[in-house]
N, C-alpha and C positions, 0 to 999 in steps of 0.2 A: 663576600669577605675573602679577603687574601688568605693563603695557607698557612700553616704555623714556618716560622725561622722569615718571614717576609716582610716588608715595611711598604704598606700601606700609602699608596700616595694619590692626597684626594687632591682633583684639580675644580670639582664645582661645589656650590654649596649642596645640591641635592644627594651627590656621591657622600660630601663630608658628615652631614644628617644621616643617612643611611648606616654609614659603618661605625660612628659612634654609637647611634643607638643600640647596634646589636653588640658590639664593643661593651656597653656600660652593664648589661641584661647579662652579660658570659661573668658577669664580678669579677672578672682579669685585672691585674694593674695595669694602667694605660700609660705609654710616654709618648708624643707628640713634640716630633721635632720642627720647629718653627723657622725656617730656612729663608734666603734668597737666594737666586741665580748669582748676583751680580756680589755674593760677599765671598769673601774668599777662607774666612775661618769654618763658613758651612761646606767648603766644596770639601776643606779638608777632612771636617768629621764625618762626611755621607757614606763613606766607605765601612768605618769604623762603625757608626749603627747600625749599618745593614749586618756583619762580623757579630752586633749583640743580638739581635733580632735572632740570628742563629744560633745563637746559645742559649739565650733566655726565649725557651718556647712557650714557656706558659703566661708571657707577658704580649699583650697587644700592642705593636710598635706602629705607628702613625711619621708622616710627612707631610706638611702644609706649607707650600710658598706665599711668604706674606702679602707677595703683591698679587698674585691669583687670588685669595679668599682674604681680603684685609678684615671682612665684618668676622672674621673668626680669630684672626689676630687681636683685635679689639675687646672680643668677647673675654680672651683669658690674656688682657692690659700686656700683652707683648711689645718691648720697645727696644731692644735688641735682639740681633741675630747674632748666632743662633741664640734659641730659648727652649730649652727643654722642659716642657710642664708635666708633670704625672698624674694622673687622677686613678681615684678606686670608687666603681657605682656612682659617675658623674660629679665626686666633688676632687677639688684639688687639694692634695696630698705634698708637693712639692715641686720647686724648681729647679735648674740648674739654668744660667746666663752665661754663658761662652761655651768654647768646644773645647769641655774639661772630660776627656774622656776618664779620669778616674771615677771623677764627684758622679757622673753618669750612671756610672758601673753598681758606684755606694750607695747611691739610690735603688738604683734595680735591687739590689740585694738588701737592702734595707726594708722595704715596701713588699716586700714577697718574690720577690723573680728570685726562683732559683736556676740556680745556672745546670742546665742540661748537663749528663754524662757525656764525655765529647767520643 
């Protein structure tokens, strides 16, 4: 598992299995950012989650390229990039479809992430 303020980024399914499961067991809020290379609304938000990632410590932040792990895209009905999914103890809690850095944030704080003392 990555350190707390870091974003997670699985490239196999073996990795992806691995740190979700220990992810779902810690009962953290989870967000999972559903990306590709090749879109250019994700290239601009990657910076800006990593920025939440480090505020919201007590939140598990995730990265999945759709075309690296599609069977994981499929699993939580991803059809745009980006997609931000949320889960607490493996179910889904919520989405966000574009790089809405607010709607992002309103979720994190919505769902339990409290924002770290900076």
């Amino acid at each position: 598992m990555a350190g707390e303020g870091e974003v997670i980024a699985c490239h196999t399914l073996d990795v992806w299995n691995e740190n979700i499961k220990s992810a779902n067991e810690s009962k953290k809020l989870i967000v999972i950012d559903f990306t590709a290379s090749w879109c250019p609304p994700c290239r601009f938000i990657a910076p800006i989650f990593v920025e939440m990632a480090k505020k919201f410590t007590n939140v598990i932040f995730f990265k999945i390229d759709v075309d690296e792990l599609q069977a994981v895209a499929k699993e939580f009905k991803v059809e745009a990039m980006p997609t931000f999914v949320f889960l607490k103890e493996g179910e889904i809690v919520d989405r966000v479809v574009g790089a809405s850095k607010d709607e992002i944030q309103q979720k994190l704080m919505k769902h339990g992430g409290l924002v770290a003392s900076a």
